[in-house]
C-alpha positions as CSV (number, residue, x, y, z in Angstrom):
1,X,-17.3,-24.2,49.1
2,X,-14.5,-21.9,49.8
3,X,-11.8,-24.6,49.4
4,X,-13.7,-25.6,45.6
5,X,-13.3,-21.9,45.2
6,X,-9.4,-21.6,45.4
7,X,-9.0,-24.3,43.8
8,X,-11.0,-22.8,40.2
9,X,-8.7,-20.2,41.1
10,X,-5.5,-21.9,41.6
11,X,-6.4,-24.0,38.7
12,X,-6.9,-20.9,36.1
13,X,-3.7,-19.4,37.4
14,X,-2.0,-22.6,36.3
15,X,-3.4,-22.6,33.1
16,X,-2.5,-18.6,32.8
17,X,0.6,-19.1,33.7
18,X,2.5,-20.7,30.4
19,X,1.1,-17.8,28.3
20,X,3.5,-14.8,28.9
21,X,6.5,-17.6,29.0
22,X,5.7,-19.3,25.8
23,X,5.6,-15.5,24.0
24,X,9.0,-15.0,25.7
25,X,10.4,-18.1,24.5
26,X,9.0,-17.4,20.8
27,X,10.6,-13.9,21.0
28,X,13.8,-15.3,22.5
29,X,14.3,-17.8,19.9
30,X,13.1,-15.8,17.1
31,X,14.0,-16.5,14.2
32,X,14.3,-20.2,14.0
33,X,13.2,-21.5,10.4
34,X,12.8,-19.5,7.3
35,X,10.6,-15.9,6.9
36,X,8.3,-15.2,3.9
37,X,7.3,-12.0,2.7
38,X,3.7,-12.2,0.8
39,X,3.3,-10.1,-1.8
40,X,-0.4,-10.1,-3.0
41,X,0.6,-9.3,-6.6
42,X,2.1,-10.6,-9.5
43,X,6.1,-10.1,-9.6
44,X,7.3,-7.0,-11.1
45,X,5.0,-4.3,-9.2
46,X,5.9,-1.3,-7.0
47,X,5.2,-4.1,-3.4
48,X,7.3,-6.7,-4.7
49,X,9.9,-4.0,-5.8
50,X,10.3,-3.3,-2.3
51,X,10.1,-6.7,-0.4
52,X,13.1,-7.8,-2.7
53,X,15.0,-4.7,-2.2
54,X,14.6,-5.3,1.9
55,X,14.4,-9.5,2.0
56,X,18.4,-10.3,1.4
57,X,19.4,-7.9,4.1
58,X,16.9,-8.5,6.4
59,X,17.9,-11.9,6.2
60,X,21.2,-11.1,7.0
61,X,20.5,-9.1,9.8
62,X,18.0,-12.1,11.8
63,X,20.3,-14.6,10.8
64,X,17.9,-16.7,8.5
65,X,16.9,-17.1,4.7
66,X,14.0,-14.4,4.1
67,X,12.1,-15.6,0.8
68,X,9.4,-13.6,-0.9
69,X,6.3,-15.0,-2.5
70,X,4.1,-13.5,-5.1
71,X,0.3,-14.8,-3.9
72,X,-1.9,-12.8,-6.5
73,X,-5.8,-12.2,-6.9
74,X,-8.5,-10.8,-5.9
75,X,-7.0,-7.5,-5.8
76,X,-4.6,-8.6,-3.0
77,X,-7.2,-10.0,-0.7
78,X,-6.0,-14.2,-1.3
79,X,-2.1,-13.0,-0.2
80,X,-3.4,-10.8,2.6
81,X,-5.9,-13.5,4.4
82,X,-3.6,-16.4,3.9
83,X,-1.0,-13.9,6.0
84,X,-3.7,-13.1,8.4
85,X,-4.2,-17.1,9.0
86,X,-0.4,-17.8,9.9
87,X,1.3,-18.5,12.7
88,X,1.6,-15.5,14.9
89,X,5.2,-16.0,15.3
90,X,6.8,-13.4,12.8
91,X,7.9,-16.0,11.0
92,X,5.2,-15.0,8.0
93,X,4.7,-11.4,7.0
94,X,3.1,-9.2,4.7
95,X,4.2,-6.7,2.0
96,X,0.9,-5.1,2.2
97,X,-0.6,-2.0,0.2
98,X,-3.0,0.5,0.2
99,X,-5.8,-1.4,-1.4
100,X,-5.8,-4.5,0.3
101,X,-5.3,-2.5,4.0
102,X,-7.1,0.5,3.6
103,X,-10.0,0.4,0.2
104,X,-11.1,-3.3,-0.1
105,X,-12.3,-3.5,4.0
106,X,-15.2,-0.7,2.6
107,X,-15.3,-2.4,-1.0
108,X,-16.0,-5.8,-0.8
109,X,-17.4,-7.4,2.4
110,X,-16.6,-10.6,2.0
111,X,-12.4,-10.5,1.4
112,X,-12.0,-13.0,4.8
113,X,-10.0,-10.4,6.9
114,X,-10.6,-7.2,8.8
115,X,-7.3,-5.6,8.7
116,X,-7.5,-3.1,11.7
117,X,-8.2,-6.5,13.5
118,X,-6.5,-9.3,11.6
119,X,-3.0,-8.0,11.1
120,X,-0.7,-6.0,12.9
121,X,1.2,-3.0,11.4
122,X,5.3,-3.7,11.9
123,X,7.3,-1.4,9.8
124,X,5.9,1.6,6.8
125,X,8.6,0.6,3.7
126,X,8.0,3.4,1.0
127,X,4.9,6.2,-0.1
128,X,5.1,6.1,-4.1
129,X,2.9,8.9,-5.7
130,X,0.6,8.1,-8.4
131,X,1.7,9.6,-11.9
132,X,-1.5,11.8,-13.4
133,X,-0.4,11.4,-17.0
134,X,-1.8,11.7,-20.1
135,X,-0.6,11.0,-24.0
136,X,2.0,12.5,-25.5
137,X,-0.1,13.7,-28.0
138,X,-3.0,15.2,-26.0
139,X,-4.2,18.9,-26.6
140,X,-3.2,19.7,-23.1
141,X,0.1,19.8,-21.3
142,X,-1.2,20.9,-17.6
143,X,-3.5,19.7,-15.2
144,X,-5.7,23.1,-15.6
145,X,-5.9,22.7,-19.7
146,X,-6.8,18.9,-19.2
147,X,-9.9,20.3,-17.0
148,X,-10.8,22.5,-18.7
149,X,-10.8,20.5,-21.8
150,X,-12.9,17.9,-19.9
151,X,-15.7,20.7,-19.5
152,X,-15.4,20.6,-23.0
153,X,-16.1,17.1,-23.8
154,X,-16.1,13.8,-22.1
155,X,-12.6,12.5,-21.2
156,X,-11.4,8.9,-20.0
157,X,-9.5,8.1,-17.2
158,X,-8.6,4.4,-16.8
159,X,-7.5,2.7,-13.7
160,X,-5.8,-1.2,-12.5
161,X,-9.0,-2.0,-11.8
162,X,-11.9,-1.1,-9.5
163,X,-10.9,0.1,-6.3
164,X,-7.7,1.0,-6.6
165,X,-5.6,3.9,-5.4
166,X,-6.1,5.2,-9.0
167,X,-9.8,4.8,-9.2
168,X,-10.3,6.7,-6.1
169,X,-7.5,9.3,-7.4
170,X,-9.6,9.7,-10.6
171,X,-12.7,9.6,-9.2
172,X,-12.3,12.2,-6.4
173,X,-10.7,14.5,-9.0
174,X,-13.7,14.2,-11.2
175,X,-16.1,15.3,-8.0
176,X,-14.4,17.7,-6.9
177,X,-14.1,19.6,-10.0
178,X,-17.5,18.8,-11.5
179,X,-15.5,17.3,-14.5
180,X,-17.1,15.0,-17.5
181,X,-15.0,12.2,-16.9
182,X,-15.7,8.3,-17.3
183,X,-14.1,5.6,-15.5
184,X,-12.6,2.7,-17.7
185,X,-11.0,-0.1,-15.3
186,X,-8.7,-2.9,-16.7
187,X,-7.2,-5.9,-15.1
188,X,-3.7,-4.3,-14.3
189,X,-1.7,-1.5,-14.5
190,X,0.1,-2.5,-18.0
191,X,-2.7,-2.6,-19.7
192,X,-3.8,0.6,-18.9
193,X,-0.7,2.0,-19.6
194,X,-0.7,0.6,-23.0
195,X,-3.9,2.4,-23.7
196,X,-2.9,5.3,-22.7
197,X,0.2,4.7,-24.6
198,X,-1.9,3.9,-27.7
199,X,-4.2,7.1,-27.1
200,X,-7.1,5.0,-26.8
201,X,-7.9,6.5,-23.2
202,X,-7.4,10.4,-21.7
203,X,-5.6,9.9,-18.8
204,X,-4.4,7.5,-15.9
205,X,-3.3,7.8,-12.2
206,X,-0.3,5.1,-12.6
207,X,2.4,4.7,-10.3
208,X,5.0,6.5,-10.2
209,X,7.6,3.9,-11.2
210,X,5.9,2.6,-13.9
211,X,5.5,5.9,-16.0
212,X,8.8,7.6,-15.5
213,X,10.4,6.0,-18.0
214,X,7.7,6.6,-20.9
215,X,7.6,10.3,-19.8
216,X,11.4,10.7,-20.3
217,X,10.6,9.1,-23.4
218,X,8.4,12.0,-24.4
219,X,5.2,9.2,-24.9
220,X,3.4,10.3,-22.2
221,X,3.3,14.0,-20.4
222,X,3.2,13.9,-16.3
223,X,0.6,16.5,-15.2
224,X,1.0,15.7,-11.7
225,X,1.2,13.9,-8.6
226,X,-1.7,12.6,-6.5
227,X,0.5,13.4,-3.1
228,X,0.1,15.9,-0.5
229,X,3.4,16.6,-0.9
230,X,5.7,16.7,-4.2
231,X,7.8,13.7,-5.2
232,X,11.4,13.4,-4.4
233,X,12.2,12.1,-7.8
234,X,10.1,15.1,-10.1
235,X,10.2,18.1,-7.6
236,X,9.0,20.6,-10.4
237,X,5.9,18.5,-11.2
238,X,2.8,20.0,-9.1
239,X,0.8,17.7,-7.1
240,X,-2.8,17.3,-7.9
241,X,-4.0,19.9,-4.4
242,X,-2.0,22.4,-6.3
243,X,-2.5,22.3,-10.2
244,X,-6.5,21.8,-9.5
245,X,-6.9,23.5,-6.6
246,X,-8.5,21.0,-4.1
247,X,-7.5,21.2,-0.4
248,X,-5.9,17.6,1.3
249,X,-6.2,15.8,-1.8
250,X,-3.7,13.2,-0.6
251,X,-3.8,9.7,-2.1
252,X,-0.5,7.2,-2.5
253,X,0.2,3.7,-3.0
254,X,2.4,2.8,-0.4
255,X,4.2,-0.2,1.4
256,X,4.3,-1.9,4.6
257,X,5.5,-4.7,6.5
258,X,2.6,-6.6,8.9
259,X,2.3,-9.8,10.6
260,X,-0.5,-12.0,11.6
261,X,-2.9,-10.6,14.7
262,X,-1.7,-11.6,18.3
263,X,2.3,-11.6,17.0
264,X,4.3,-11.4,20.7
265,X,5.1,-7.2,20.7
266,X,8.9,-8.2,21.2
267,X,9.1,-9.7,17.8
268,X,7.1,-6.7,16.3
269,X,9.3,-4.4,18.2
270,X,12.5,-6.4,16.5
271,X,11.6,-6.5,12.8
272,X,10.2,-3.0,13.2
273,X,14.0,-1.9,14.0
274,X,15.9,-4.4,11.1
275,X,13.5,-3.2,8.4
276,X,14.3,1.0,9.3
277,X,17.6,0.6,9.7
278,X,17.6,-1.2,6.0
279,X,15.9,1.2,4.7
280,X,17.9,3.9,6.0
281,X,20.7,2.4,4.0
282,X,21.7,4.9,1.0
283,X,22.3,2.1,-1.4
284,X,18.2,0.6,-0.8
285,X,17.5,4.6,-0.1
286,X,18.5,5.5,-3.6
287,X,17.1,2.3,-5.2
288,X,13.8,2.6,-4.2
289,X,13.4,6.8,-5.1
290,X,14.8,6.1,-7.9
291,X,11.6,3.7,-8.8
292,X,10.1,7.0,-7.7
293,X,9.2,5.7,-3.7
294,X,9.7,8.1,-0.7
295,X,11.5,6.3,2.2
296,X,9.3,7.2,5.4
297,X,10.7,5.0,8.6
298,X,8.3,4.7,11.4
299,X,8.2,3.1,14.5
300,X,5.2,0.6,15.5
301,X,2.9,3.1,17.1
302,X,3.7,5.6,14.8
303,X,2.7,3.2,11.4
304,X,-0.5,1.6,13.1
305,X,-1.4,5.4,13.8
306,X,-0.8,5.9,10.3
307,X,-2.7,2.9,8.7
308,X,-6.0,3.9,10.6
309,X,-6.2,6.9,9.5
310,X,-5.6,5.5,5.9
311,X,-8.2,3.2,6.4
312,X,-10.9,6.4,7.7
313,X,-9.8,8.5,4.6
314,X,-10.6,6.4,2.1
315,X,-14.4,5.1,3.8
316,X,-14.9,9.0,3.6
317,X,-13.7,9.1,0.2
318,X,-15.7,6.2,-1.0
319,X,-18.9,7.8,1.3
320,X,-18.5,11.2,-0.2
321,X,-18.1,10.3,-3.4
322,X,-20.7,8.0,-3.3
323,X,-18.9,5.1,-4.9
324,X,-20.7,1.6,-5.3
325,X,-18.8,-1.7,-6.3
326,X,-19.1,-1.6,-10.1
């Protein structure tokens, strides 16, 4: 009996033993073939902005081609579970966002991933404030007069669609101030924009990059920021905590870099490191704050830290609130 016994265990150590030498080789000989970045969005948004800004040199600096592909729908949930089914060998990562990592888990039950469990969180790229903005032609040109106008009447806010950063952002603005406010989703940012361009709806939480240049215009007036903190790009524009009043109101759209679950921590570790140092570069620095994005290196622990407590403030959002899927 004994004998049978050390040999189960002799046997298991065998089979044990290939593991940590097979991650070792996959770090060692990391990269050996091409690197995608997903992006779960059409081309063109504030995500694909900044995987094209960071692919070319962080191809350069692993010594392969970096490629990025545009996997839209579902509100980023088909891009984010096909990265969550790769190959954990770094070799496939995600440009992911705040509404596929931290609003569509407590959204929509059925998106295929868990991303506290699914993914792992490499490398925070950029936190882009949402734009409060109205029309140029509104009554009001401050965040107070647009509340107070709203106690007035009903007022529209529209949003890229349900359960989105702006949704929440609109939606926790009316609670907290006990404003009249009605929630009109579309299927994308642009066509929001272009209702709110047209005067057809009162306001819109749009990021950052895509209203600057309609503000400058004079077609649309910036009331605020949806950021704790101001933006780099518009210091003098309040953020939303101040203009209204509401304490920790705090809600970006922002980008990171993850990789399937079980990636070897070496290779993490690595890509964590290229993508900083590239975005501590002041020729990608002042691309991306000029599109209006804050540059906010972190290491691994530090973004993972980061993402779950995204992922608990917006279920409390969505609980206080008392949002239901629409």
């Amino acid at each position: 009996m004994l004998c049978h016994t050390r040999a189960a265990v002799l046997a298991a150590a065998c089979l044990a033993a290939p593991l940590p030498v097979t991650t070792a080789a996959q770090a060692e000989t990391y990269p050996n073939h091409t690197i995608k970045l997903i992006v779960p969005y059409a081309a063109g948004g504030t995500g694909d902005i900044v995987a094209r800004a960071v692919a070319d040199r962080l191809g350069v600096a692993l010594g392969q081609s970096v490629v990025v592909e545009n996997r839209a729908g579902a509100t980023g949930a088909i891009g984010t579970q096909s990265v969550a089914a790769s190959a954990p060998d770094g070799h496939t990562l995600l440009v992911g966002q705040t509404g596929e990592i931290a609003i569509n888990p407590h959204w929509n039950k059925g998106i295929g991933y868990e991303p506290d469990k699914d993914l792992v969180p490499v490398a925070l790229a950029t936190i882009v404030p949402l734009a409060l903005v109205a029309p140029g032609q509104a009554s009001y040109g401050t965040l107070a007069e647009m509340l107070k106008a709203s106690h007035q009447r009903s007022l529209t806010f529209a949003s890229a669609g349900t359960a989105t950063p702006g949704h929440l952002a609109g939606e926790v603005l009316k609670f907290k101030t006990g404003s009249d406010m009605t929630h009109v989703p579309y299927k994308g940012a642009a066509p929001a924009l272009n209702d709110l361009l047209g005067g057809h709806v009162d306001m819109f939480f749009s990021g950052f990059p895509a209203a600057t240049p309609h503000v400058k215009a004079g077609n649309l007036k910036l009331l605020a920021v949806s950021t704790g903190k101001r933006s780099g790009i518009a210091p003098e524009v309040p953020t939303v905590a101040e203009a209204a009043g509401i304490q920790g109101f705090d809600i970006a759209l922002w980008q990171g870099f993850f990789a399937p679950r079980a990636t070897p921590k070496e290779i993490v570790e690595r890509l964590n490191g290229e993508i900083n140092k590239i975005l501590r570069d002041p020729e990608v620095k002042d691309t991306l704050l000029q599109q209006g994005a804050d540059i906010t290196p972190m290491s691994v622990d530090e973004f993972g830290a980061f993402t779950r407590a995204e992922i608990a403030k917006f279920q409390a959002i969505i609980q206080e609130v008392g949002l239901k899927p629409e």
